[in-house]
C-alpha positions as CSV (number, residue, x, y, z in Angstrom):
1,X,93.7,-31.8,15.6
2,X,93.8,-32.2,11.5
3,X,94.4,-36.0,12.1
4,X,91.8,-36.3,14.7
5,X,89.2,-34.4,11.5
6,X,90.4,-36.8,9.5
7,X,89.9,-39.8,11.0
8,X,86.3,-38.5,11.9
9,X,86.1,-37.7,7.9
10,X,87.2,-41.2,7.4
11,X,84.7,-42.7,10.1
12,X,81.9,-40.6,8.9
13,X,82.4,-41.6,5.1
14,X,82.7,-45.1,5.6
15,X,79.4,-45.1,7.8
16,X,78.0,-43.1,5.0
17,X,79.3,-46.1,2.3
18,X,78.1,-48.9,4.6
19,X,74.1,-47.3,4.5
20,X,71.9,-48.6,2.3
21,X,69.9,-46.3,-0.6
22,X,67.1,-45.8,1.7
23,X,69.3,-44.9,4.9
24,X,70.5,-42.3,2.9
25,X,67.6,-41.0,1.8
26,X,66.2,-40.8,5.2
27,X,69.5,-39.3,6.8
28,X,69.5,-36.7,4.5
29,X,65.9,-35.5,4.9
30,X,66.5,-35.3,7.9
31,X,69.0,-33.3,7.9
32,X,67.3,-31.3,5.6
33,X,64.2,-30.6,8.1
34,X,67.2,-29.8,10.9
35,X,69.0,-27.3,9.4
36,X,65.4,-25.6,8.1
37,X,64.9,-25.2,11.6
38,X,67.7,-24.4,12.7
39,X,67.5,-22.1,10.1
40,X,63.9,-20.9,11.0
41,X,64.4,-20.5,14.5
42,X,67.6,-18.3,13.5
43,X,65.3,-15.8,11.5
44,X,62.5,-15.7,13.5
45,X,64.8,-14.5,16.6
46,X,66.7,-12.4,14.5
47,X,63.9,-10.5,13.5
48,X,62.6,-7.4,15.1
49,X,59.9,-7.2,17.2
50,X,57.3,-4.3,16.4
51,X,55.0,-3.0,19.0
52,X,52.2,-0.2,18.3
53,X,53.2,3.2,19.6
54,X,50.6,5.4,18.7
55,X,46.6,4.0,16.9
56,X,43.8,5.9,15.5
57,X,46.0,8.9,14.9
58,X,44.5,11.5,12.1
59,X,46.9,11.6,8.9
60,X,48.1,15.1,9.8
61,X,49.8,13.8,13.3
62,X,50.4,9.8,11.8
63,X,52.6,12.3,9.1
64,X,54.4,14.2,11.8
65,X,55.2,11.5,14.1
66,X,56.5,9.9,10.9
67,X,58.5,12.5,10.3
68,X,60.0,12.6,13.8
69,X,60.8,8.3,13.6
70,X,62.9,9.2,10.3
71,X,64.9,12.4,12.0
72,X,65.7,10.0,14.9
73,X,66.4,6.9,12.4
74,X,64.3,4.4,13.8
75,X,62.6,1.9,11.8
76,X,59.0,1.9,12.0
77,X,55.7,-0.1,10.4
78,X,52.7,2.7,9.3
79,X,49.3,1.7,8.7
80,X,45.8,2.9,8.5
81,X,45.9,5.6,11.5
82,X,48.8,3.3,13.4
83,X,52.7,3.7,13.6
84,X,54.5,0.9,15.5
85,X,58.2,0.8,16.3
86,X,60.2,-1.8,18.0
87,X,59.2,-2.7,20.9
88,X,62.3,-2.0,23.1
89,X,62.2,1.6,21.9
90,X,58.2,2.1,22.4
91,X,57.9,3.9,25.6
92,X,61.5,5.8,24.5
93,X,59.7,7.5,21.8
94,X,56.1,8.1,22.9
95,X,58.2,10.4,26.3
96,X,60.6,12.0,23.3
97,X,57.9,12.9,21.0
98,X,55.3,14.3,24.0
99,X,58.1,16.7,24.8
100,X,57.7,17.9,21.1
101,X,54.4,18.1,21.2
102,X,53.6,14.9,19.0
103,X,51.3,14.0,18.4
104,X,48.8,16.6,19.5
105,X,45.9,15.0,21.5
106,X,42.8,14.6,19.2
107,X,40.2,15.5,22.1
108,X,41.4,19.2,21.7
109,X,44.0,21.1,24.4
110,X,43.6,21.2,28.0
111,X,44.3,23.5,30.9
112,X,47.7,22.8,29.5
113,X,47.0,25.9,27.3
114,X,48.2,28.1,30.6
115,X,51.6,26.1,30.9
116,X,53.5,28.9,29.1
117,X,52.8,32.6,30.4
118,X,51.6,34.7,27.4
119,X,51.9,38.5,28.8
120,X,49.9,41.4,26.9
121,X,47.1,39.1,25.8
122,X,43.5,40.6,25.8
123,X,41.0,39.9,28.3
124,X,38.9,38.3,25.1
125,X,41.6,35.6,24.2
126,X,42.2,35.1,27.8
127,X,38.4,34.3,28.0
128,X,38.5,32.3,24.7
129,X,41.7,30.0,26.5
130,X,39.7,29.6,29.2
131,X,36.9,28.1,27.4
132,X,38.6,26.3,24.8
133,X,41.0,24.5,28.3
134,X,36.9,23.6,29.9
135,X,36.0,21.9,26.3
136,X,39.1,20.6,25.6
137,X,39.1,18.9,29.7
138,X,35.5,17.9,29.4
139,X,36.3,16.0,26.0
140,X,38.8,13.8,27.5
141,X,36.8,13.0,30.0
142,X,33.7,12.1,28.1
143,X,36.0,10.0,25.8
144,X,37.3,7.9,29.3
145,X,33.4,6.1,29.2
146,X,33.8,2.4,27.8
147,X,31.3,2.4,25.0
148,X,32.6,6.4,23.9
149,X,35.9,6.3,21.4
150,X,35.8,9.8,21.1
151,X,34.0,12.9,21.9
152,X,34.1,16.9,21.1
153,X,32.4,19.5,24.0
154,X,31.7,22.8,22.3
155,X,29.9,25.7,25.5
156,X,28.4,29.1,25.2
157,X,28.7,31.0,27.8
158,X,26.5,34.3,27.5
159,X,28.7,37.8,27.9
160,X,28.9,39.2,30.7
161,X,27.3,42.9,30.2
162,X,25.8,45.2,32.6
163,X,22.3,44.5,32.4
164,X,21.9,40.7,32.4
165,X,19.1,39.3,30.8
166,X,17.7,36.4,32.4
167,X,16.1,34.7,29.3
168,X,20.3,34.0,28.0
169,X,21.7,30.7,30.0
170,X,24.6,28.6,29.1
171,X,24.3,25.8,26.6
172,X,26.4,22.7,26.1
173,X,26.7,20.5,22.9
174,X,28.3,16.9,22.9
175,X,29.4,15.2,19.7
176,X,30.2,11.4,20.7
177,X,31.6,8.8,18.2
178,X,30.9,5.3,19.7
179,X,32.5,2.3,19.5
180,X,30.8,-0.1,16.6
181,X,27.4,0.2,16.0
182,X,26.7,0.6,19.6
183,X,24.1,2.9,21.0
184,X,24.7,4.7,24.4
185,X,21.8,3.5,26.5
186,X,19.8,6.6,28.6
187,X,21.7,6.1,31.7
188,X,25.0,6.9,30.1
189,X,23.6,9.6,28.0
190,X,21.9,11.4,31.5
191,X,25.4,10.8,33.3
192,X,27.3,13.3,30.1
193,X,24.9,15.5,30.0
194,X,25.1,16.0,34.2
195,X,28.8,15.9,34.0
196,X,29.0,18.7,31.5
197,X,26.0,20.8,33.7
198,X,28.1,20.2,36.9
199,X,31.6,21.2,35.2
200,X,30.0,24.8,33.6
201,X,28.3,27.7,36.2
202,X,24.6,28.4,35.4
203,X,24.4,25.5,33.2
204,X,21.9,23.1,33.5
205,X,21.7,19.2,32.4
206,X,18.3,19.8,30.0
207,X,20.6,22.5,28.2
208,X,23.1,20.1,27.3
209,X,22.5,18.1,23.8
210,X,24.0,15.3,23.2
211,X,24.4,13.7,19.4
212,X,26.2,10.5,18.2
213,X,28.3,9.9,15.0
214,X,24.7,7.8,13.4
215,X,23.2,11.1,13.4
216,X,20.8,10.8,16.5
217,X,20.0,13.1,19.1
218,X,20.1,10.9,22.3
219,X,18.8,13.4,24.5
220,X,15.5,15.6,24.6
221,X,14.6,19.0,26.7
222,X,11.7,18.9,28.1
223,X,12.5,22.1,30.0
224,X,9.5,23.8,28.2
225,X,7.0,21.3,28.5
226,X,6.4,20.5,31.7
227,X,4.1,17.6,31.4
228,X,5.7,15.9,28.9
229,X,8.8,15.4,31.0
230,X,6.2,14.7,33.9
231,X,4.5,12.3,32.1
232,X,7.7,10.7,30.3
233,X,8.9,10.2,34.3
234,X,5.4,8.1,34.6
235,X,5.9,6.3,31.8
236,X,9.2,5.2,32.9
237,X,8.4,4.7,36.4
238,X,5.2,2.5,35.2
239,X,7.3,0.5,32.9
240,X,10.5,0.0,35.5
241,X,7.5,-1.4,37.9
242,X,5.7,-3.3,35.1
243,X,9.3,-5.1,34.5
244,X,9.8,-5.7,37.8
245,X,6.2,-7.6,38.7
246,X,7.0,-9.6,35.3
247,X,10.1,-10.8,36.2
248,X,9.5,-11.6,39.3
249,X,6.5,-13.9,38.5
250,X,7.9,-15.5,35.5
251,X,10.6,-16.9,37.9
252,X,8.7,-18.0,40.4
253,X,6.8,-20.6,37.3
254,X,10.6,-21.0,35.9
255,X,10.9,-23.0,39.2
256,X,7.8,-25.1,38.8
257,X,7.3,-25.9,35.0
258,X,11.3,-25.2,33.7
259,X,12.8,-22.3,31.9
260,X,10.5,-21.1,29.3
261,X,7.7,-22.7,30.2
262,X,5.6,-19.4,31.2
263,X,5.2,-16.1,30.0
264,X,3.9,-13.6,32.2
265,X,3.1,-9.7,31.5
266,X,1.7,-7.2,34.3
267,X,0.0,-4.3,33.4
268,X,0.2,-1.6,36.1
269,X,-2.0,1.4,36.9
270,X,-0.2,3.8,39.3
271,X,-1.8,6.8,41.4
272,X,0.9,9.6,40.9
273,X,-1.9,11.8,42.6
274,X,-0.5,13.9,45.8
275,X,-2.9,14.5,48.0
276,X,-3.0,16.5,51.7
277,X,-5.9,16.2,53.9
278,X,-6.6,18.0,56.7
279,X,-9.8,16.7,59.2
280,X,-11.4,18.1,62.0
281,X,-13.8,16.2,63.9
282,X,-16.1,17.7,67.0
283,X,-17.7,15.5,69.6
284,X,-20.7,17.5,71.3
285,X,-21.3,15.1,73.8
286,X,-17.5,14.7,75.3
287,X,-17.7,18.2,76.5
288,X,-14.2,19.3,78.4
289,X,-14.5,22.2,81.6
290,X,-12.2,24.5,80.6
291,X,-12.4,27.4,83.4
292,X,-14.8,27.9,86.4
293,X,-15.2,31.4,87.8
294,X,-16.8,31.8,91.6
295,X,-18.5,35.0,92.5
296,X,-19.1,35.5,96.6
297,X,-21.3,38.6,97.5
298,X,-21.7,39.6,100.8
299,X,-24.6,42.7,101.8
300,X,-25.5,44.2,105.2
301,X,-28.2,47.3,105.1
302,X,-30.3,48.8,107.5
303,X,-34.3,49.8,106.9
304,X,-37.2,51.9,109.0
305,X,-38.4,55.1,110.4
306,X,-35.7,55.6,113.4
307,X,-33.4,54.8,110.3
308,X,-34.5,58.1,108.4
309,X,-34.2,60.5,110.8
310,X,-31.7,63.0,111.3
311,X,-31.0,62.6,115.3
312,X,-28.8,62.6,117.6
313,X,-28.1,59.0,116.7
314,X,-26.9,60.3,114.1
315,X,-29.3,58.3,111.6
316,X,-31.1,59.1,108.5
317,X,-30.0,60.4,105.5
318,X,-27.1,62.8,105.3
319,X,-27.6,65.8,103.3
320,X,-29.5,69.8,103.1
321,X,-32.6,68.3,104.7
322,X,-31.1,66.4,107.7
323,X,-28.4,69.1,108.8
324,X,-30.5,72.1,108.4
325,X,-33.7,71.0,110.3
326,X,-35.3,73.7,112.4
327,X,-36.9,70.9,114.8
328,X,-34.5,69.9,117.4
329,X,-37.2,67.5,119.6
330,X,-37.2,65.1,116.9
331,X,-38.0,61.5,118.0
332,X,-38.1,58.1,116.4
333,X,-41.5,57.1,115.6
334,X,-40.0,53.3,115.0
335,X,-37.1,50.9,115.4
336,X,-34.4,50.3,112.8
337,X,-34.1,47.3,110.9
338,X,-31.0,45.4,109.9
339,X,-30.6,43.1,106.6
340,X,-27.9,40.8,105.4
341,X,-27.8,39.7,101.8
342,X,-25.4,36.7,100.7
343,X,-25.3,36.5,96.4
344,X,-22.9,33.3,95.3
345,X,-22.5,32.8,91.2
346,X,-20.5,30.2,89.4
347,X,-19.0,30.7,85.7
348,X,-18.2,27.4,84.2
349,X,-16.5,27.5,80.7
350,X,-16.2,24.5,78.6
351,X,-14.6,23.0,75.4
352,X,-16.1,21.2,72.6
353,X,-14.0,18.1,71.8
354,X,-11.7,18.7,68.5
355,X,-10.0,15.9,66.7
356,X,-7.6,16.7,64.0
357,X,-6.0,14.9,61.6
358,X,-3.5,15.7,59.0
359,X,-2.8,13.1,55.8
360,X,-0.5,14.0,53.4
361,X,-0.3,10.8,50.7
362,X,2.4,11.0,48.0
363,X,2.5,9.6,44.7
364,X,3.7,5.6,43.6
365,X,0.9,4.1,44.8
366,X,-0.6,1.1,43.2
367,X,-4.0,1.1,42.0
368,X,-4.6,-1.4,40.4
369,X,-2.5,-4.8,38.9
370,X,-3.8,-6.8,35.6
371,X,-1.7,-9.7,34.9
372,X,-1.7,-12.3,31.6
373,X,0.2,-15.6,32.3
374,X,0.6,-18.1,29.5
375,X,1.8,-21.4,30.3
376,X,3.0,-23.7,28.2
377,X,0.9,-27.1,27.8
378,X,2.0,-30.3,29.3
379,X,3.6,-32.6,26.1
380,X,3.7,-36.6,25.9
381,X,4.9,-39.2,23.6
382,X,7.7,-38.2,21.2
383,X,7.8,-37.8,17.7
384,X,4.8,-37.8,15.7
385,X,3.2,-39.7,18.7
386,X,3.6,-36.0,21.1
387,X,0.2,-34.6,22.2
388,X,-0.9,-32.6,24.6
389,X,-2.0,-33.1,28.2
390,X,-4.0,-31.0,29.8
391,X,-3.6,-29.9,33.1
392,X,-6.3,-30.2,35.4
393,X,-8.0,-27.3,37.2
394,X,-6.6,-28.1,40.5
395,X,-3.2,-27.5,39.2
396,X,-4.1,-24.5,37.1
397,X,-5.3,-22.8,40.4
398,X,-2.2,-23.9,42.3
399,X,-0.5,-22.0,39.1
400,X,-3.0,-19.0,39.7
401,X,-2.0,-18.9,43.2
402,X,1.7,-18.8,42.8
403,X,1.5,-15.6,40.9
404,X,-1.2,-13.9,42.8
405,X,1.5,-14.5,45.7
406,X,4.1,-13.7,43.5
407,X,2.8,-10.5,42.7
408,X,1.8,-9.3,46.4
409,X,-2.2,-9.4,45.5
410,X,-3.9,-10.5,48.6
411,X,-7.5,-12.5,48.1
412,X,-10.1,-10.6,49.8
413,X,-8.1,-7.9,50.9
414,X,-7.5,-6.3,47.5
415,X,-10.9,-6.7,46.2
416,X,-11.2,-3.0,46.1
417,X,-8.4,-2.4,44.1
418,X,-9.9,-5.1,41.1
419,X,-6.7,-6.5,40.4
420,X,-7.5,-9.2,37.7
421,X,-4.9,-12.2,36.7
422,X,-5.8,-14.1,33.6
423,X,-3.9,-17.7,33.6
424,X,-4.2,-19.7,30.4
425,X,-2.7,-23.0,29.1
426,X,-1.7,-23.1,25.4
427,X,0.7,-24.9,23.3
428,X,3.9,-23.0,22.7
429,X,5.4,-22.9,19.3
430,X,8.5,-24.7,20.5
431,X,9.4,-26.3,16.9
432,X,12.6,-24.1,16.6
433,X,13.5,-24.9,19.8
434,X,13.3,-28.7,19.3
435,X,15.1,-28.1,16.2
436,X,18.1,-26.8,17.6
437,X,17.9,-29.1,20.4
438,X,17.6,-32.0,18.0
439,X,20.5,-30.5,16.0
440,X,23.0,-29.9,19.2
441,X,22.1,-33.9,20.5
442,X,22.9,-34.7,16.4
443,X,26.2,-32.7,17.0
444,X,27.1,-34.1,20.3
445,X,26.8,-37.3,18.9
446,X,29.0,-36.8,15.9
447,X,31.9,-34.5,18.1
448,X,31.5,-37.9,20.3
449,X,32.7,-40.8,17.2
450,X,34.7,-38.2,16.0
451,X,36.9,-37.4,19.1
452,X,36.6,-41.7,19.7
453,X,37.9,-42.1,16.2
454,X,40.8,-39.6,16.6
455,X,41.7,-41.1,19.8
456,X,41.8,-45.1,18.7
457,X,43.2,-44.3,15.0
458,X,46.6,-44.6,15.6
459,X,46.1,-47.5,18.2
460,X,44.1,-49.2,15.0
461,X,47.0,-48.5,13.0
462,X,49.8,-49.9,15.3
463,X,47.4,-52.9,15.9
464,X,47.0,-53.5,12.1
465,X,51.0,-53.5,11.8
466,X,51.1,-55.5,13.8
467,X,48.6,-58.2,12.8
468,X,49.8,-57.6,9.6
469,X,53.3,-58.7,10.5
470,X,52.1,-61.5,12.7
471,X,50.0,-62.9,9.8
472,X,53.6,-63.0,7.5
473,X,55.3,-64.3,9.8
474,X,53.3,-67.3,10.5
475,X,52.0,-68.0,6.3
476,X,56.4,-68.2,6.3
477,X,57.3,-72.0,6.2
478,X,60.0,-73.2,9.0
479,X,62.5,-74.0,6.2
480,X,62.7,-70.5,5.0
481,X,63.4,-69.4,8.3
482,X,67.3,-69.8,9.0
483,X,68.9,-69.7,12.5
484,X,72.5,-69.8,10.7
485,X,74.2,-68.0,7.7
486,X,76.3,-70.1,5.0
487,X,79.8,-69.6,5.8
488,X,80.5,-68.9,1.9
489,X,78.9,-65.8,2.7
490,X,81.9,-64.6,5.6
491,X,84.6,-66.2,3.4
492,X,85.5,-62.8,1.7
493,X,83.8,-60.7,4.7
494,X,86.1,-61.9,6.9
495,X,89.7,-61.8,5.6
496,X,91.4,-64.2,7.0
497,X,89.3,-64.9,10.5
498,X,90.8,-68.7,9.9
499,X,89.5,-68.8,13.6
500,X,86.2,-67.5,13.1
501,X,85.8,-69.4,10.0
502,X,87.5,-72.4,11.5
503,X,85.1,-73.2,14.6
504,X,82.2,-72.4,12.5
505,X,83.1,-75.2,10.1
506,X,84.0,-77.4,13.0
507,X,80.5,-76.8,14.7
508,X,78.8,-77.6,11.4
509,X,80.8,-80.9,11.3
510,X,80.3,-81.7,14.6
511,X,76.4,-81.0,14.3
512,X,76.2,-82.9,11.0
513,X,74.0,-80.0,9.5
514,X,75.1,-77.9,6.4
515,X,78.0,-75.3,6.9
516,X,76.0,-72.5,8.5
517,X,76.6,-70.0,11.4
518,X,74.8,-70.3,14.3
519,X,73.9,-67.8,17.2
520,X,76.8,-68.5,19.7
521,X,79.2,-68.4,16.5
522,X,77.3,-65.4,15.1
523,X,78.2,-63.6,18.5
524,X,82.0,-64.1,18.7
525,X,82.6,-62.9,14.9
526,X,81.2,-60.1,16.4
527,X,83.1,-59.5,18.6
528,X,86.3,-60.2,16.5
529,X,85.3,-58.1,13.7
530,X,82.1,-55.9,14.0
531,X,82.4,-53.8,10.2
532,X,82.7,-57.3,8.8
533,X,80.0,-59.0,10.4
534,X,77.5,-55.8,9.6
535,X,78.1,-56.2,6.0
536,X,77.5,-60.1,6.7
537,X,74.1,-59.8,7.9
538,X,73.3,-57.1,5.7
539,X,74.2,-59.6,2.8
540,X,71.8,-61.9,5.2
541,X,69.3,-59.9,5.2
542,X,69.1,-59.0,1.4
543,X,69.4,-62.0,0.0
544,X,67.0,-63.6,-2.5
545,X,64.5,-66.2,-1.6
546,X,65.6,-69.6,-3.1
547,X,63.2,-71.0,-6.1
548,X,61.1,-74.1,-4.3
């Protein structure tokens, strides 16, 4: 094993006498940038990784989870509200310190608070745990929105007493910090302050007040003012329809004349009237039977002298004067006479026709649309040569009719309504515009050369090398380029090669040329004796030009 080092030595230190100055130069820099990294790469991988265990942290709890990292002897990294560990030991440590309690959670305690049975509390601490466990639940969950870092929920709850008093309701408070500079738009501010009504009994979303870390109340009761939260819910409702009508008609010209070519602004009157309507309507002349009622009499009765008296026929009257008559020859004087009367009567009821109508119209309708559309003018030429064109009104009617389409307005149908739609052609103060355009073609031309140049620079190079080489080689005369070597230059390099040296001098004779070495001879001192034949050409290739 030592010899076999040695001989390597001995290889490797006659190699290293063999290279010229700037072979050495070069092997050593080399070297140099391999063992750096070598040496880099050893460092960097030796090095510990640090991930972040806990951020934002207040500097009471960053000091006690501090504190903790140094009785468990781990290394740690602090910073501004930050503490990071390695990151093989990052989840180890977060489940350790939550069993201690570290760091405490900055939104305030939850329903967590009941975890550990306290027995002989009052009834007013027990109310007080309750209520700091509801804020402490509804901060969290405030601070879980995306534009919300953090968020504190303070509630008062009235007591409960024996007479209530209906004028005392809950109230809510929210303190948000946001992310940035941000500002929580309406629709996130509404969604708190319904989450905290829903979470609390008897408390009610207007009740809740909400206030950012800028200072600024984001949310307004109008619980006392009826209209003005009516007419704040018109407003809104005006504007969301206004928006709407504009949108839709400026991309309906986008289509036509290109993006940015038209500007269009609707102006909406909306009836937020309810109305019910009740009609009744009679028509005399339709009348309607309703109910008949027939009456059929029938009368028989008998009339004369015979008829009056009191006889054996047993007619007349009946009463004192008949029965007690002293006269018992009493004879009719006339016949009897019989009568028959018929009486028929109809009843018949009828019903005035009735028509009734009920209309019960709610509020959102339209009344009445006023729209302004600006469109830009039509540009030709270029430069200082660009004027306008104006567009004829043929075209500016089609233009007119798009957006009268656009915006549901019927011709003819609506004229009660008045809607009105103003179209005008002006020029557009696009000079920033073209600037910027200008600038970005200026650019794209410049990233264009630039990304050309970087891509043929090295080809450039190689090719100038090149030609550069090419252009030496062909100013060199034939003369001074030599397809042999003197032989006075092997006759110490090759120690006594009498063979070598011995057909060289014979091929020179033979050839009649001057004692030189040519290729085929050049080749088998090779192969005889390489270490000789590298200081050869290396002699070769060093020498001096010869004087002319």
């Amino acid at each position: 094993m030592n010899d076999s080092f040695s001989q390597l030595a001995t290889q490797l230190q006659a190699l290293w006498k063999e290279l010229g100055l700037n072979q050495r130069v070069s092997l050593v820099l080399a070297a140099g940038v391999v063992l750096l990294g070598l040496g880099g790469l050893a460092f960097w991988s030796s090095r510990t990784d640090y991930a972040l265990l806990y951020g934002r942290l207040e500097d009471a709890e960053a000091a006690k989870v501090i504190a903790a990292l140094d009785d468990a002897k781990i290394p740690y990294k602090a910073g501004r509200g930050t503490v990071s560990v390695p990151a093989d030991k990052v989840h180890v440590m977060r489940m350790q310190l939550a069993a201690k309690g570290i760091p405490r959670a900055g939104d305030g305690v939850g329903f967590e608070i009941f975890d550990k049975p306290n027995f002989g509390i009052s009834d007013f601490v027990q109310r007080a745990n309750y209520l700091r466990a509801v804020q402490g639940e509804l901060s969290r969950t405030v601070a879980q929105v995306d534009a919300v870092e953090s968020a504190r929920v303070m509630i008062v709850i009235p007591e409960n007493r024996l007479l209530t008093d209906n004028n005392r309701k809950p109230t809510a408070s929210v303190f948000v910090r946001v992310r940035g500079n941000a500002v929580l738009p309406p629709q996130t501010v509404n969604a708190i302050r319904f989450l905290i009504a829903n979470a609390v009994e008897g408390l009610q979303a207007n009740f809740v007040t909400v206030v950012d870390n800028q200072g600024n109340v984001l949310s307004e009761n109008n619980e006392n003012d009826p209209l003005a939260g009516l007419s704040a819910t018109q407003l809104n409702a005006r504007k969301n329809l206004e928006q709407y009508f504009s949108k839709k008609a400026e991309g309906m010209l986008d289509k036509v004349l290109g993006a940015g070519r038209a500007v269009v602004r609707v102006s909406a009157e909306i009836n937020f009237d309810t109305l019910t309507r009740t009609e009744e309507k009679y028509d005399p002349e339709s009348a309607i039977l309703r109910t008949s009622t027939l009456n059929d009499e029938n009368t028989d009765s008998l009339s004369g002298s015979g008829a009056n008296s009191g006889g054996a026929n047993g007619g007349g009257t009946p009463g004192t004067a008949s029965n007690s008559s002293l006269e018992t020859n009493n004879v009719a004087l006339a016949p009897a006479t019989k009568s028959n009367t018929k009486k028929k009567v109809v009843n018949n009821f009828y019903e005035i026709n009735k028509v009734v109508n009920n209309l019960m119209q709610t509020a959102g309708g339209v009344k009445r649309l006023s729209a302004a559309v600006f469109v830009a003018a039509r540009m030709t030429g270029s430069g200082t040569n660009r004027v306008a064109a104006p567009r004829t009104d043929a075209e500016l009617a089609k233009l007119k009719s798009i957006v009268r389409s656009s915006l549901g307005i019927q011709e003819g149908v609506d004229a009660l309504r008045k809607d009105e739609i103003t179209l005008e052609e002006i020029l557009f103060n696009d000079e920033l515009g073209q600037d910027i355009s200008l600038r970005l073609d200026q650019q794209q031309k410049s990233d264009f050369w630039w990304n050309l140049a970087n891509a043929a620079v090295y080809p450039a190079l190689a090719l100038a090398v090149l030609l550069f080489f090419w252009r030496t080689f062909k100013r060199t005369p034939d003369d001074a380029i030599l397809m042999g070597i003197p032989l006075s230059q092997f006759t110490s390099a090759n120690n006594g090669n009498g063979q070598a040296n011995g057909d060289g001098n014979a091929y020179a004779r033979a050839s009649g040329t001057p004692p030189t070495v040519t290729v085929d001879v050049l080749n088998q001192l090779i192969r005889e004796n390489p270490n000789n034949m590298s200081e050869a050409i290396r002699s070769w290739m060093t020498r001096s030009k010869p004087a002319k």
